[in-house]
C-alpha positions in Angstrom: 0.0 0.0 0.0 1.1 3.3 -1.1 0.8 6.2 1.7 0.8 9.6 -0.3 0.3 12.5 1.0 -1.7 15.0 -0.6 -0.9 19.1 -1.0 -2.8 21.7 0.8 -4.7 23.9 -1.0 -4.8 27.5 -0.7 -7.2 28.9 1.1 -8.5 32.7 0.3 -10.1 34.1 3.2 -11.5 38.0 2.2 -11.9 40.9 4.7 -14.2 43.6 4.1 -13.6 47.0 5.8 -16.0 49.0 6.7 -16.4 52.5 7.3 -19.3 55.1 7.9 -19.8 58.8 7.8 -23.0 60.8 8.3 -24.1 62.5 4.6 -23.7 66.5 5.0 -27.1 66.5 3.5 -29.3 64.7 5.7 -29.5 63.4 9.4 -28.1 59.8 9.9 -30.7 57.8 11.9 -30.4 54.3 13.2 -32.0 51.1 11.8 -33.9 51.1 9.0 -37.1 52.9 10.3 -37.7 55.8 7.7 -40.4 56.4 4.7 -41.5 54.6 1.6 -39.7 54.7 -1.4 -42.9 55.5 -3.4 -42.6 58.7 -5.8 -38.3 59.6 -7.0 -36.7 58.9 -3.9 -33.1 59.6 -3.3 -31.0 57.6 -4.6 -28.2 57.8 -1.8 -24.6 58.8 -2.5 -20.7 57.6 -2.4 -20.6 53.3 -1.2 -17.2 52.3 0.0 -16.5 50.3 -2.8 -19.0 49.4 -5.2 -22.5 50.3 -5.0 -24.0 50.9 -1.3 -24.2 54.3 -0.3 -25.5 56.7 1.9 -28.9 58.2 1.7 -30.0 61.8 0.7 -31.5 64.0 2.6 -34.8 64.0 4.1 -37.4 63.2 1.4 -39.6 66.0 0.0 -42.8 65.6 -1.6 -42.3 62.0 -2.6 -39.3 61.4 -1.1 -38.4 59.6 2.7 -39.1 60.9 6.0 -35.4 60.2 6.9 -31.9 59.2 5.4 -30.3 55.9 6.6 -26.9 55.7 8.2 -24.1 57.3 5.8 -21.9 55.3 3.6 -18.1 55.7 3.7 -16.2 58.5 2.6 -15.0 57.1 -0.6 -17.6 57.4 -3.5 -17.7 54.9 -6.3 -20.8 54.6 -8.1 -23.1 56.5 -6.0 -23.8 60.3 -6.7 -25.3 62.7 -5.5 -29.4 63.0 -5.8 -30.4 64.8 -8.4 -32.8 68.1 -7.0 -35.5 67.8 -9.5 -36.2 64.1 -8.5 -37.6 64.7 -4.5 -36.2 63.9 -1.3 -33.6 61.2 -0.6 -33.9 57.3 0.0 -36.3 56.0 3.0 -34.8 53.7 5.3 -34.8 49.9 5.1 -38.6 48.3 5.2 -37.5 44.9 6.0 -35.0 46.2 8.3 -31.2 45.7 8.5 -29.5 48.4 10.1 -29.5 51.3 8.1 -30.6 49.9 4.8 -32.1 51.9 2.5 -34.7 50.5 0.7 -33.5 51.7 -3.0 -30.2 51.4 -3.5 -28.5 53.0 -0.8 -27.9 51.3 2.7 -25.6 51.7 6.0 -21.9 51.4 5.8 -20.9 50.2 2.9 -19.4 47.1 2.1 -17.3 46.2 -1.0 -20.0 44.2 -2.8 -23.3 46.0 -2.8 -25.3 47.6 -0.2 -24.7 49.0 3.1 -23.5 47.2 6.4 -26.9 46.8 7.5 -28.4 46.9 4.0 -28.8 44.9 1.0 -28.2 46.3 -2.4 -32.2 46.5 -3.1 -33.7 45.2 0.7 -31.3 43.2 2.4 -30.2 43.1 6.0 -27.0 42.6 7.9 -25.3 39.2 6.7 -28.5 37.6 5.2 -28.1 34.6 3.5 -29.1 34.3 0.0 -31.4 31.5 1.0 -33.8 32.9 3.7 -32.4 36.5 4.3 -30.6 37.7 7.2 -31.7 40.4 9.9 -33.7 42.1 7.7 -32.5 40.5 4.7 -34.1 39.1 0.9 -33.2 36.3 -1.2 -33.5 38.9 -3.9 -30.6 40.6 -3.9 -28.6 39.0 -0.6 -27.7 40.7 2.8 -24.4 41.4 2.1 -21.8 39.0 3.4 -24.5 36.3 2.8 -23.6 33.0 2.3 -25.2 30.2 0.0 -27.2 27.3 2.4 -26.0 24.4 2.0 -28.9 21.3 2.4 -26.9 18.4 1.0 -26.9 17.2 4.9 -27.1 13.3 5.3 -28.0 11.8 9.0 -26.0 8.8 9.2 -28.1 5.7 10.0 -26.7 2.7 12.3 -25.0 0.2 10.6 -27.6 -2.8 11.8 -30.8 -0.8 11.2 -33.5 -2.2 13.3 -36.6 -2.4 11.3 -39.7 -1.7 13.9 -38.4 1.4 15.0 -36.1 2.3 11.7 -38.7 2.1 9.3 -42.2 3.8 8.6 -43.8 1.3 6.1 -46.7 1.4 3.8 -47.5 -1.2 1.1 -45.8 1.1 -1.5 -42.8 2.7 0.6 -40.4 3.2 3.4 -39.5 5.5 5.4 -36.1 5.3 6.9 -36.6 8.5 10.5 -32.5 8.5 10.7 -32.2 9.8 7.0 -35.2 11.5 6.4 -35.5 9.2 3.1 -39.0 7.5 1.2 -38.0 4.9 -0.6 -39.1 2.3 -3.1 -40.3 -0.1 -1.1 -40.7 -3.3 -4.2 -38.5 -2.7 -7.0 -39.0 -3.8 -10.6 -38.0 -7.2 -10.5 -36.6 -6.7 -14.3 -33.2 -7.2 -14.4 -31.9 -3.7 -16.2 -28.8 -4.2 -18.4 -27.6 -0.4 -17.7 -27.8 2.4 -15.7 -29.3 4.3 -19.1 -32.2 1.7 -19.2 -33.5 1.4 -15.7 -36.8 4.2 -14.9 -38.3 5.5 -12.0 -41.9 5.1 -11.2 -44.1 8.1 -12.7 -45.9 8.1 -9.5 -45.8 5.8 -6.4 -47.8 6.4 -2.9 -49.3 10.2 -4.3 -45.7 11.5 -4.9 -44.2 12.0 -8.5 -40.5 13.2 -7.6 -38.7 9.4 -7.8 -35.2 9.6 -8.7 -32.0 6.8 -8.4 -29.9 7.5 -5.5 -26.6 8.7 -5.2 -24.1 6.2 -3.7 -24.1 7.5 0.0 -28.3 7.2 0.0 -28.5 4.0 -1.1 -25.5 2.6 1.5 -27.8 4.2 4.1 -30.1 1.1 3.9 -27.3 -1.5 3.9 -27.7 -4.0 6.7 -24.0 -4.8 7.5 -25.5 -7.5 10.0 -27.3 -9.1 7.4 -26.4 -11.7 4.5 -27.2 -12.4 1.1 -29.1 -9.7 0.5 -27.6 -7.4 3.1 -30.7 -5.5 3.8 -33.3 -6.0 5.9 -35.9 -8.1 4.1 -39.0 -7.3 6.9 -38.5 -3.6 5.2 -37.6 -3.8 1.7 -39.2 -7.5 0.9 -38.0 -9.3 -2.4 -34.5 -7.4 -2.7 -32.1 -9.6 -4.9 -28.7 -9.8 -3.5 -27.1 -8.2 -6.5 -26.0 -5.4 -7.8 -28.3 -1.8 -7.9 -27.2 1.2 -9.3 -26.9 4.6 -8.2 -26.6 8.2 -9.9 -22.9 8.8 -8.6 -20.9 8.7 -12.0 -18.0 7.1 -11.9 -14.6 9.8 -11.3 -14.2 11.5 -14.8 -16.6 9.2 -16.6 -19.8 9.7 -18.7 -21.1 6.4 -18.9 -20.6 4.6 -15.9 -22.0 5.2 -12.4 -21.3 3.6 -9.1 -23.1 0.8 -8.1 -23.8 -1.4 -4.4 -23.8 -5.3 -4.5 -26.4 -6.0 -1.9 -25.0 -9.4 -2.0 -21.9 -8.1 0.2 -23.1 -4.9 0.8 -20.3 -3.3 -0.4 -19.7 -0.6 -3.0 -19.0 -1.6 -6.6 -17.3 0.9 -9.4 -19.5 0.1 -11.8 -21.5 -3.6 -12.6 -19.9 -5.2 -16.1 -23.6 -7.5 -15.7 -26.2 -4.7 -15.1 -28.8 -4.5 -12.2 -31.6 -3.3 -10.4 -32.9 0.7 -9.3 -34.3 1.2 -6.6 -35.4 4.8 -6.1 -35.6 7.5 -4.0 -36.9 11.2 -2.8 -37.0 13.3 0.3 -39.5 13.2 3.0 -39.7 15.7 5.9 -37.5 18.8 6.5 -34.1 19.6 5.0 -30.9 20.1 7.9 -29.3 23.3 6.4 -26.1 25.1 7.7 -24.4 28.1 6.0 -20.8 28.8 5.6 -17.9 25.6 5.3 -19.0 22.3 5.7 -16.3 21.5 8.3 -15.3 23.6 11.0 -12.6 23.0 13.5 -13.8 22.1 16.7 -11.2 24.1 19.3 -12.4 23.2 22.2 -12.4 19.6 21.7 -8.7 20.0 19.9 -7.6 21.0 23.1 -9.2 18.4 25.2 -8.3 15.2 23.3 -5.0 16.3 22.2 -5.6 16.2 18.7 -6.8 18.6 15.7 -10.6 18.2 16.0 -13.3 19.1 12.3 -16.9 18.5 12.9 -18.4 17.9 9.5 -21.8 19.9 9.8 -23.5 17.6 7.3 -23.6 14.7 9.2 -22.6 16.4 12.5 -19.7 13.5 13.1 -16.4 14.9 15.2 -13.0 13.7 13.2 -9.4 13.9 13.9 -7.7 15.5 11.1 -4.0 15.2 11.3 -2.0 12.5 10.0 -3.4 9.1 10.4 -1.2 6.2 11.3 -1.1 2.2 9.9 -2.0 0.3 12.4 -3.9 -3.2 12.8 -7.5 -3.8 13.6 -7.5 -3.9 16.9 -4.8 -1.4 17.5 -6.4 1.1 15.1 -10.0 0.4 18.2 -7.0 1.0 21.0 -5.6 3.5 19.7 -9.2 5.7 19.0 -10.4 4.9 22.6 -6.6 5.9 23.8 -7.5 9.3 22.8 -9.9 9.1 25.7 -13.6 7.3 26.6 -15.8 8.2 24.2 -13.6 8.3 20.9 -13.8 5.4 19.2 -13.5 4.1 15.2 -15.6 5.2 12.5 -18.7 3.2 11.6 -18.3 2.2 7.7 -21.6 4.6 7.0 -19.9 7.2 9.2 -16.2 6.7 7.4 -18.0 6.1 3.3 -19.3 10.0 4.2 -16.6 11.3 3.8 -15.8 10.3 0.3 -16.0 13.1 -2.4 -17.0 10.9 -5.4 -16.2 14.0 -7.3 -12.6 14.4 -6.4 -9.4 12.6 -7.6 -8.3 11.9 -3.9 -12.2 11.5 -3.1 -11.7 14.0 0.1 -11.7 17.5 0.6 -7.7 17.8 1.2 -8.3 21.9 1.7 -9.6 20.1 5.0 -7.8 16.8 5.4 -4.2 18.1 3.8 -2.8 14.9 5.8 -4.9 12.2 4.3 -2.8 9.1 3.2 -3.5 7.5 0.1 -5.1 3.7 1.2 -7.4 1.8 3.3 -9.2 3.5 6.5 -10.3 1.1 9.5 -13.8 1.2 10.2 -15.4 -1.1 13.4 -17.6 -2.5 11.1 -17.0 -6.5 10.3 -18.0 -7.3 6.9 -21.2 -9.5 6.9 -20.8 -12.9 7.8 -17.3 -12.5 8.7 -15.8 -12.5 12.3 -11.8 -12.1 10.3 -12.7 -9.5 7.8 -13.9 -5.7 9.0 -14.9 -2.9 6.5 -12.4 -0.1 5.2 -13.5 3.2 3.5 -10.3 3.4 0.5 -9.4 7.5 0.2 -6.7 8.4 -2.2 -7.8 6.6 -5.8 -11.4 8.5 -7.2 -11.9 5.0 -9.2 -11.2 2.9 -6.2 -12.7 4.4 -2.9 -15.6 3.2 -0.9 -16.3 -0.2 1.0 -13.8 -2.9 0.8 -13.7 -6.0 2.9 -10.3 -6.5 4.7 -8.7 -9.2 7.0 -8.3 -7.6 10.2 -5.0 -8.6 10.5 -3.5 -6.4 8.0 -2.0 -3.4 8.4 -4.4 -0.1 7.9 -5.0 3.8 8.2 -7.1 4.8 11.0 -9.3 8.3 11.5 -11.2 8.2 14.3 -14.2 9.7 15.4 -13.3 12.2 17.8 -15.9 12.7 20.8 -14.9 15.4 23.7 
């Protein structure tokens, strides 16, 4: 086994400066409590960089009662309001401290709008999903951040299916993931990816689609055997190969598949298979900003670099990982003290970024070693054999089943 270690990338982190000055034409107020932008408002001068901008004076006829907080001193692309077009810019409606409601806004940032306020109605750091204090998806609170939804709960490797599963004759429900699935797949053996369909409609819902490879190991039943699924839940499944919508690294015509006969994932099926098919159910987890954080606190408790990966919400150590044996790679994670412990293979196959020739964020894990990761999963059927996640090779990584006396990677799951 080759142990490679990948570069770190770059990482650009921008600060925006902020000043504010009260316009020489009009009194500054506070918040964004001022008049409607009905009639030829203001349009607000000067923005620090770009476009925000203080507010004119207070509104005439059809103007605002009151300015918002002034921009900086530097003017970009503001201007002054013309005389003939009424009073200046009411404050923000939404809110947002300062904003304007036109164009103008508090202290301006370098993108567009004010430090309270968006470039049209925007608050203080609203996202560009829901809005911040104050703030639209329409034009962004500045600073805002994209939401990021693609958050998977990871299930227990044995599922148990009373309390797992909400069943009815056409679906499943699994209440760890949050996922309706198929419950009886087509029993048609599909010769391809291309030729296997979705239902039009199944159980009143019309939004069926194949799974990516992460969903569909979600329902593997590491505890079973031959099919490695629970059968009382998904009745009928074949212990062979289903497919998945993850393509292949840098391929166009071949996708990821899961051999339910194993349970294991399979880069691609030279025979074909079956589809079985998802969609959502119940409310998305969002989170804004970096999917993995570093968690300091914990760091300094355990001894070792903590991340928490805010889509699944799983603690991991992030340094260097060293090759150790099954059971020293389980002494060495509780070492770090009582409640750290191995990955699970569900918890350990999230990481994989399908997507990326070393199939992990390296910005994050710069130490990751090219090979086989312990899990403490043992493969089905097997007391000699565990589960390892492979990171390093796009075309290789995922589930693999390895004798447990070889000699492994470890990342362990890090709890403080």
């Amino acid at each position: 086994m080759s142990n490679e270690s990948f570069p770190r990338c770059p990482c650009l982190v921008a600060v925006l400066m902020v000043a504010a000055c009260q316009d020489n034409r009009g009194a500054s107020v506070d918040g964004g409590a001022g008049g409607a932008t009905t009639g030829m408002g203001g349009k607000g001068t000067g923005g620090s960089l770009s476009s925000g901008g203080d507010v004119g004076a207070a509104g005439s006829s059809a103007g605002g009662a009151s300015g918002g907080q002034g921009g900086a001193v530097t003017i970009a692309t503001g201007g002054q309001t013309p005389a003939d077009t009424g009073g200046g810019g009411a404050g923000g409606t939404p809110g947002g401290r300062g904003g304007s409601v036109a164009t103008g806004g508090g202290a301006g940032s370098a993108a567009a709008g004010g430090g309270g306020g968006s470039k049209a109605n925007g608050g203080a750091g609203g996202s560009k999903a829901n809005g911040g204090a104050g703030g639209s998806k329409a034009s962004g609170g500045t600073g805002g951040e994209e939401l990021n939804c693609s958050t998977l709960r990871i299930p227990l490797d044995h599922p148990i299916p009373a309390t797992a599963y909400t069943p009815t004759a056409e679906t499943i429900t699994d209440g760890a993931t949050g996922l309706m699935w198929q419950r009886n797949v087509d029993p048609t053996f599909q010769a391809s990816f291309a030729s296997a369909r979705c239902p039009t409609a199944l159980g009143g819902f019309t939004d069926w689609r194949p799974p990516t490879v992460l969903e569909l190991a979600t329902i593997v039943d590491f505890g079973a055997e031959n099919p490695t699924i629970s059968l009382s839940a998904f009745p009928g499944t074949p212990a062979n190969f289903f497919f998945t919508s993850t393509p292949l690294f840098m391929s166009t015509f071949t996708e990821w598949t899961i051999d339910f006969k194993t349970g294991l994932t399979v880069n691609g099926s030279s025979s074909g298979g079956y589809l079985r098919c998802v969609r959502p159910s119940g409310e998305k987890v969002c989170f804004s900003g970096p999917r993995f954080v570093v968690d300091s606190k914990a760091s300094a408790s355990v001894g070792v670099e903590v991340v928490v990966d805010r889509s699944s919400g799983v603690p991991w150590e992030r340094g260097a990982p060293p090759v150790l044996s099954w059971d020293q790679a389980k002494a060495r994670c509780t070492s770090l003290n009582a409640r750290s412990r191995l990955p699970t293979a569900k918890e350990l196959l999230s990481l994989v970024d399908f997507a990326k020739v070393s199939a992990i964020d390296v910005d994050v894990f710069s130490d990751t070693l090219k090979g086989d990761y312990w899990t403490s999963t043992l493969a089905p059927g097997s007391t000699s054999n565990a589960i390892t996640v492979s990171f390093g090779n796009a075309t290789y990584s995922g589930t693999h089943a390895t004798p447990t006396t070889e000699a492994h990677l470890v990342r362990c799951v890090v709890n403080p």
